[in-house]
C-alpha positions in Angstrom: -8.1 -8.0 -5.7 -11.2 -8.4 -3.6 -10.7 -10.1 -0.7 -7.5 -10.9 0.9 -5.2 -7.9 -0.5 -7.9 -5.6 0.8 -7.9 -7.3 4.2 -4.3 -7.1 4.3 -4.0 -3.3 3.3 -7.3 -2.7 6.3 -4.7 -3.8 8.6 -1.9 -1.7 7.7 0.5 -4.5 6.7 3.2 -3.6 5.2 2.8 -4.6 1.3 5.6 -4.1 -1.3 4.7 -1.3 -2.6 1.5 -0.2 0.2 1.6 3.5 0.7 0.3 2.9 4.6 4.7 2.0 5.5 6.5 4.1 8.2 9.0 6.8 6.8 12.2 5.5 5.6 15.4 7.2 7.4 16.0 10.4 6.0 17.5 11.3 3.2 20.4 13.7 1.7 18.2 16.6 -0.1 20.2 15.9 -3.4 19.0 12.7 -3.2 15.8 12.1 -5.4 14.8 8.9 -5.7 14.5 7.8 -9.2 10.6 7.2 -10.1 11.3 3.5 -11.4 13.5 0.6 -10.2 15.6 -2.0 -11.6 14.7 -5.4 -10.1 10.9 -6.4 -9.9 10.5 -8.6 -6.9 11.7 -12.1 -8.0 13.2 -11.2 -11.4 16.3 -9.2 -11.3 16.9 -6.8 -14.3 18.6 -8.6 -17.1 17.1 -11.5 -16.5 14.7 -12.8 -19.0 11.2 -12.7 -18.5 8.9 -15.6 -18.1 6.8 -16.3 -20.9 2.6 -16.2 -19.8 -1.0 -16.7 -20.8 -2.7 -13.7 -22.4 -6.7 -14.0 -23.9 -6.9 -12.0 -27.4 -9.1 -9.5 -28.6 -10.5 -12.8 -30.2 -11.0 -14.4 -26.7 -8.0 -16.6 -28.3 -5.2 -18.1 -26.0 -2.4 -16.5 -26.3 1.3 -15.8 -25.2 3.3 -12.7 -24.2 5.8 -13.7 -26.4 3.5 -13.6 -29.6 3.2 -9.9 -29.3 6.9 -8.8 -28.9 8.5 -11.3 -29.9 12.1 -9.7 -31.0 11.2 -6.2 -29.8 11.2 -4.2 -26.8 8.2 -4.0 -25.5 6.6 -2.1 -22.7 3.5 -3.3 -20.9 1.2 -2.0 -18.7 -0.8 -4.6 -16.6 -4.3 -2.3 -15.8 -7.4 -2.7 -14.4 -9.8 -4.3 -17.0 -12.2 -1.7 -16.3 -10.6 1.6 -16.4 -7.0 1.5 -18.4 -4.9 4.4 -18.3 -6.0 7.3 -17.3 -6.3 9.7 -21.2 -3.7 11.6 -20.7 -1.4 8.4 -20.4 -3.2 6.6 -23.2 -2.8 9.7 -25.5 0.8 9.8 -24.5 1.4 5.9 -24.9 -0.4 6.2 -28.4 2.3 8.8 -29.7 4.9 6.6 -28.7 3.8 3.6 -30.2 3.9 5.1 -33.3 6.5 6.9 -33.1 9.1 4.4 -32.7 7.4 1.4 -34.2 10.1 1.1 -36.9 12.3 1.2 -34.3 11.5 -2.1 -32.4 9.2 -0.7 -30.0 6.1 -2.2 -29.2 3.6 -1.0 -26.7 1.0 -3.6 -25.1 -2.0 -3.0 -22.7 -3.0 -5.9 -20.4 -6.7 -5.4 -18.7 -6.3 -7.3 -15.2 -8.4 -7.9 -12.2 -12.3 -7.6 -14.2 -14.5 -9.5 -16.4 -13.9 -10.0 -19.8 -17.5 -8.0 -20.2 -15.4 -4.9 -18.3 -12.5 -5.1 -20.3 -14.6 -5.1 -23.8 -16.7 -2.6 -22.3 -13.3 -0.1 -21.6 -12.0 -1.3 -25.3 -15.3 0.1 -26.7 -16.0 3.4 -25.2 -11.8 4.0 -25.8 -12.6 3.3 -29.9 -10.2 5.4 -31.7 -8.1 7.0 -29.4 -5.5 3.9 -29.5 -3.8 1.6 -32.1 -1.6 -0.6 -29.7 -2.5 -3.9 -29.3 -4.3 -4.8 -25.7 -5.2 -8.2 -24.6 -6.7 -9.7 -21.2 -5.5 -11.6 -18.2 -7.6 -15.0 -18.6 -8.1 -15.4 -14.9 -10.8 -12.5 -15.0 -12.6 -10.7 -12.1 -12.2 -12.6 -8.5 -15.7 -14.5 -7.7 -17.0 -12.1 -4.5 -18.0 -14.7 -1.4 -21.2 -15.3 -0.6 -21.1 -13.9 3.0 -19.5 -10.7 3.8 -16.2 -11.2 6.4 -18.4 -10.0 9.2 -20.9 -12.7 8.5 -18.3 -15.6 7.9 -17.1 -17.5 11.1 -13.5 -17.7 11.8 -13.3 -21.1 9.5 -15.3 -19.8 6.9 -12.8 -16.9 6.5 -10.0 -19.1 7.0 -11.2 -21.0 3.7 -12.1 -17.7 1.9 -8.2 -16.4 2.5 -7.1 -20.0 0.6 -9.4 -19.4 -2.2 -8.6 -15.8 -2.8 -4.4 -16.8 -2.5 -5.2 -19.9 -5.1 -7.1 -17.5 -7.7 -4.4 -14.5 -7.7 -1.4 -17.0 -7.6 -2.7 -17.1 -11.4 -2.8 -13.6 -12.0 -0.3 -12.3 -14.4 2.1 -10.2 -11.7 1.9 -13.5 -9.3 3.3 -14.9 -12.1 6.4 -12.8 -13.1 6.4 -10.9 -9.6 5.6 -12.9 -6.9 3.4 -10.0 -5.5 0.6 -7.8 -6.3 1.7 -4.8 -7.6 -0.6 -1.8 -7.7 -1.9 -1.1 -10.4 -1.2 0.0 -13.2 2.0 -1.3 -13.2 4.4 -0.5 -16.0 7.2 -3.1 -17.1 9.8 -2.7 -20.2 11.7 -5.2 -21.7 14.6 -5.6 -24.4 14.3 -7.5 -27.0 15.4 -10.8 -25.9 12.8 -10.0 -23.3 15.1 -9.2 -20.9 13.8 -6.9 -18.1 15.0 -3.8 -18.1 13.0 -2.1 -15.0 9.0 -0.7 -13.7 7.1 1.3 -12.1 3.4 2.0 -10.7 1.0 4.4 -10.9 0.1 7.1 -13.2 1.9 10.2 -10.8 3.8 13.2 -12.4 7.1 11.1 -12.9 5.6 8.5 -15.4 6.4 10.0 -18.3 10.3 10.4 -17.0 10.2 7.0 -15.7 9.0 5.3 -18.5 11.7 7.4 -20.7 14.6 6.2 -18.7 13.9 3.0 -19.2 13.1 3.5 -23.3 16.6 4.6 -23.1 18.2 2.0 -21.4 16.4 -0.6 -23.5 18.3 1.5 -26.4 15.9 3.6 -27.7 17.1 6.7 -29.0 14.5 9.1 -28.4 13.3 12.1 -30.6 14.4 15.3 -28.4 10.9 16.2 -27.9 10.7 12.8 -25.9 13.9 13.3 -23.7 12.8 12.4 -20.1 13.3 16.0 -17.5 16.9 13.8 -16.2 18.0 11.2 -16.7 19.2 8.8 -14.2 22.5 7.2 -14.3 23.1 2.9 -13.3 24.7 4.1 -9.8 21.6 5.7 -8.6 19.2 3.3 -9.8 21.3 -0.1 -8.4 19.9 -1.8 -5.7 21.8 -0.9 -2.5 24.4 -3.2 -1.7 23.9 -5.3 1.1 25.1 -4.1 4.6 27.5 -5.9 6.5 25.5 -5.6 10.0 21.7 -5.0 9.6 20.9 -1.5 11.6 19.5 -2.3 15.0 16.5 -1.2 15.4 13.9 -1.1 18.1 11.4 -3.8 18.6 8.0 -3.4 19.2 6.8 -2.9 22.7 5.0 -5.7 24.1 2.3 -5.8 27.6 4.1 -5.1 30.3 6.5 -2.6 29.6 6.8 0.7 30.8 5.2 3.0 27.9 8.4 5.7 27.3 6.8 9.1 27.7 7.6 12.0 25.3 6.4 14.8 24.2 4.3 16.2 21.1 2.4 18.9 20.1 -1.4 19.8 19.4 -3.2 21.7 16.5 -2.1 25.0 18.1 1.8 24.2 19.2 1.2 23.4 22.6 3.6 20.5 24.1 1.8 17.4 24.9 3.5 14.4 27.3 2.4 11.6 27.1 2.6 11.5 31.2 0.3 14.2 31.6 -2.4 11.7 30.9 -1.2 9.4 34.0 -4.1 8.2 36.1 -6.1 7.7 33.2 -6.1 4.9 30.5 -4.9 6.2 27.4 -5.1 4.6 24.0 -1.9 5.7 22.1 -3.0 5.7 18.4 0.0 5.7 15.6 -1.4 7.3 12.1 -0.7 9.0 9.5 -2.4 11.3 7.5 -1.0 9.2 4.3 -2.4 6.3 5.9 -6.3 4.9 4.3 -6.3 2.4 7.6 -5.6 4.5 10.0 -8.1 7.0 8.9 -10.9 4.0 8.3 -9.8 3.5 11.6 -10.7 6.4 13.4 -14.8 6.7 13.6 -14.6 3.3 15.5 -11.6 4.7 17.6 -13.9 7.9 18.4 -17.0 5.8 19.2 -14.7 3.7 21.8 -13.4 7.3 23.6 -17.1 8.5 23.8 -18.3 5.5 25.1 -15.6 4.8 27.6 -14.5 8.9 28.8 -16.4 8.9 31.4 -14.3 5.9 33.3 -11.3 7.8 32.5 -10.0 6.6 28.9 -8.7 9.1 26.5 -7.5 8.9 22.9 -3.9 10.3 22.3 -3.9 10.3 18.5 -0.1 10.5 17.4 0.6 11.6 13.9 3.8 9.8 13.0 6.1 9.9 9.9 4.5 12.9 8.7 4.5 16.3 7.9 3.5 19.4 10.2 1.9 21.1 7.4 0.0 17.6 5.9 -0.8 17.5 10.1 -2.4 20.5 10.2 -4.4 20.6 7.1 -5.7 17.1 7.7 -6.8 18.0 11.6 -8.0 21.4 9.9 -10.7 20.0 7.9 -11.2 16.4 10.0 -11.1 17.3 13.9 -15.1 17.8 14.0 -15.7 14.5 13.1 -14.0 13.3 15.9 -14.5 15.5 19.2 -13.0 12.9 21.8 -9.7 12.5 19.8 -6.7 14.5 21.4 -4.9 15.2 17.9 -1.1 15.8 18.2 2.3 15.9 16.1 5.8 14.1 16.3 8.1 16.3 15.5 10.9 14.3 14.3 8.8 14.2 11.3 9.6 11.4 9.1 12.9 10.7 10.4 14.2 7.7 11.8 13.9 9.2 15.2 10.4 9.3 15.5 8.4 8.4 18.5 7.0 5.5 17.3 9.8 4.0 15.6 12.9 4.5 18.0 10.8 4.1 21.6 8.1 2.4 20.4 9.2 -0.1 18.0 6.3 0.8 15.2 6.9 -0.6 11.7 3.1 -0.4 10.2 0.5 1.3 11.2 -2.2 1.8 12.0 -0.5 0.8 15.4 -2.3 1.2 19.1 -1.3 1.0 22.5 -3.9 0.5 25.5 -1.6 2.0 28.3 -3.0 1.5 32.0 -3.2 4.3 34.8 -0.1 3.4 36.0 1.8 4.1 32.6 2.0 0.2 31.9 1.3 -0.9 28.2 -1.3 -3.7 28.6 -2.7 -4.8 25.2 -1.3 -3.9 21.6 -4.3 -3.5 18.9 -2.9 -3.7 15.6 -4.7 -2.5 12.0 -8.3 -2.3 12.0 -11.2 -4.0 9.7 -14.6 -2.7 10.0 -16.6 -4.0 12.5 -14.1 -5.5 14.8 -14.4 -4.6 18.5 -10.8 -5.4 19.4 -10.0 -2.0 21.1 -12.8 -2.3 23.0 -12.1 -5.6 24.3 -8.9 -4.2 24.9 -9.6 -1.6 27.3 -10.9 -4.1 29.8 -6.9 -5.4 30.6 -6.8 -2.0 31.9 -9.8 -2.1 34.5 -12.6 -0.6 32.2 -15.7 -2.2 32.4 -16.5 -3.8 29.2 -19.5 -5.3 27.7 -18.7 -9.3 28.3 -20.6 -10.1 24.9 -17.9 -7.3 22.8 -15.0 -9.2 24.6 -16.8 -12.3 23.1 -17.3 -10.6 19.8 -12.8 -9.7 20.0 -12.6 -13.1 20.5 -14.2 -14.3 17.3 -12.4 -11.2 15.3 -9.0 -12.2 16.8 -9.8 -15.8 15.6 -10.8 -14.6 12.2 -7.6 -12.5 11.8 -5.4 -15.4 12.7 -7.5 -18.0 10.2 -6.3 -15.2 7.8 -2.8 -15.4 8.0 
């Protein structure tokens, strides 16, 4: 996933299952979340599984449905290079022969690499698995011959339509709709049906990938038990709502930016009004959130360069923790001397700053506000090289290079050629 899912998770889009999403409301504390879900994207659980395209060991064509056909099966679609971490391949390996005789079968599928990757993987992990494995036939994405920052807005434009055509072939396009991260795990019953997933190879795995063993009709050995298991009513998806929840939208230029207050490495109150008669950059992140952080040297470079007419950097840490807050600025605030670093303290709760007055759904998320308090330009995600802040500042009366507002021209034409 080279190209365009990269360029979508540099902006801070939200992606099913991207990590860089505000905080969801708040939940009850005997609430946990169960470390799988039911439905995957398109195909609801219970309904059967679409057949697909696998390349064999051999470098034969071949279908899912030769390898389970009749038998539950759990894949894992992985990157061709890597697999599952050992740990997770030891553990798959137990399984699969442990309950072989009883209709399980486990498959690997190496995605997203050369078929020279994949065999390379297969090699080095001689021995230490018996499962069968096979590979997605699209193979590794063809990299462009320019980099983005090279391409012109129409060359970019026809890069985006390439990249969608290729992973529209990709195994999870093909049963999901999306791009899952990978790995992603999937089990189904034996008339294929699916019975849930999950990504990733966190602490939970092993308890997710036992629930759904279960409810596929596994009995498991004792010694295989997941730590709880979770019942249909807190799996389910939630029921629809009969009114949507209002929610604020996103501030546009013009409004009045809504002052409020935070607090700084130390505890001290910050308002956003003490900053009036300056221009001030209001900068949504996260210390969850890659973007936002690849954001940050650039956002830096832009306070340095433009302090001395008067702009500061109010860097707002949203939907996130005090103590993640404070050992992030901890170990980070050096690196970036002209960032004012401050905390919400509605945490991640629905009421947070940049969700209830400002309308914030992604982030990274920044608002040029004028010296009059006025929000006059919106700058939204980041890629490197782009000089869209800077180009920004200049609706709010700082002088600005004419050749960068030129340069935010062409990235805002880029970005839109993207879409």
């Amino acid at each position: 996933m080279k190209y365009l899912p990269r360029f979508l998770a540099a902006l801070g889009l939200a992606l099913l299952l991207n990590s860089s999403v505000l905080a969801q409301p708040a939940v009850e504390p005997k609430k946990v979340a169960p470390p799988f879900r039911e439905d995957f994207p398109k195909l609801k659980a219970g309904e059967v599984m679409p057949d697909f395209a696998v390349q064999t060991i051999a470098g034969d064509t071949g279908k899912f449905s030769d390898f389970g056909a009749g038998k539950i099966t759990v894949f894992s679609l992985w990157g061709a290079s890597y697999g599952l971490p050992a740990p997770l391949l030891d553990h798959w390996e137990q399984l699969a022969g442990k309950y072989k005789n009883a209709g399980v079968i486990f498959l690997g599928i190496g995605s997203y690499g050369s078929r020279e990757e994949f065999d390379t993987w297969r090699q080095k992990n001689a021995g230490k698995f018996s499962f069968p494995v096979a590979f997605d036939p699209i193979g590794k994405y063809p990299p462009a011959a320019k980099t983005r920052q090279e391409m012109t807005p129409e060359e970019v434009k026809a890069e985006a339509e390439r990249n969608r055509a290729f992973f529209a072939r990709s195994i999870c396009m093909q049963i999901a709709g999306v791009l899952a991260p990978y790995p992603t795990t999937i089990v189904v019953d034996a008339q294929r049906r699916l019975v849930g997933w999950f990504t990733g190879t966190q602490a939970t795995y092993q308890t997710a990938l036992a629930n759904l063993l279960l409810r596929a009709g596994v009995k498991l050995e004792a010694s295989d038990m997941p730590e709880r298991v979770y019942t249909r009513e807190e799996t389910k998806p939630p029921a629809p709502t009969a009114a949507p929840v209002a929610r604020t939208e996103l501030l546009k230029a013009g409004a009045v930016a809504p002052d409020f207050t935070v607090k700084d490495l130390e505890g001290r109150p910050i308002k956003l009004s003490d900053f009036r008669g300056k221009v001030v950059v209001l900068d949504f992140w996260a210390t969850w959130c890659g973007p936002c952080i690849a954001s940050m040297p650039h956002t830096n470079e832009v306070a340095a360069r433009y302090k001395d007419q008067g702009v500061v950097v109010l860097g707002s840490c949203t939907s996130d923790t005090r103590a993640a807050f404070e050992k992030w600025v901890k170990a980070n605030r050096a690196k970036y001397p002209d960032f004012i670093f401050a905390h919400d303290p509605a945490e991640r709760s629905s009421a947070s700053i940049s969700q209830k007055l400002y309308g914030v759904s992604g982030i990274p998320q920044q608002f040029v506000i004028d010296r009059a308090g006025r929000i006059v330009a919106l700058v939204t995600g980041y890629l490197p090289g782009e000089v869209m802040l800077d180009a920004a500042l200049a609706k709010a009366g700082i002088k600005v290079d004419p050749k960068i507002i030129a340069q935010a021209e062409v990235d805002q034409k880029k970005r839109d050629a993207s879409k």
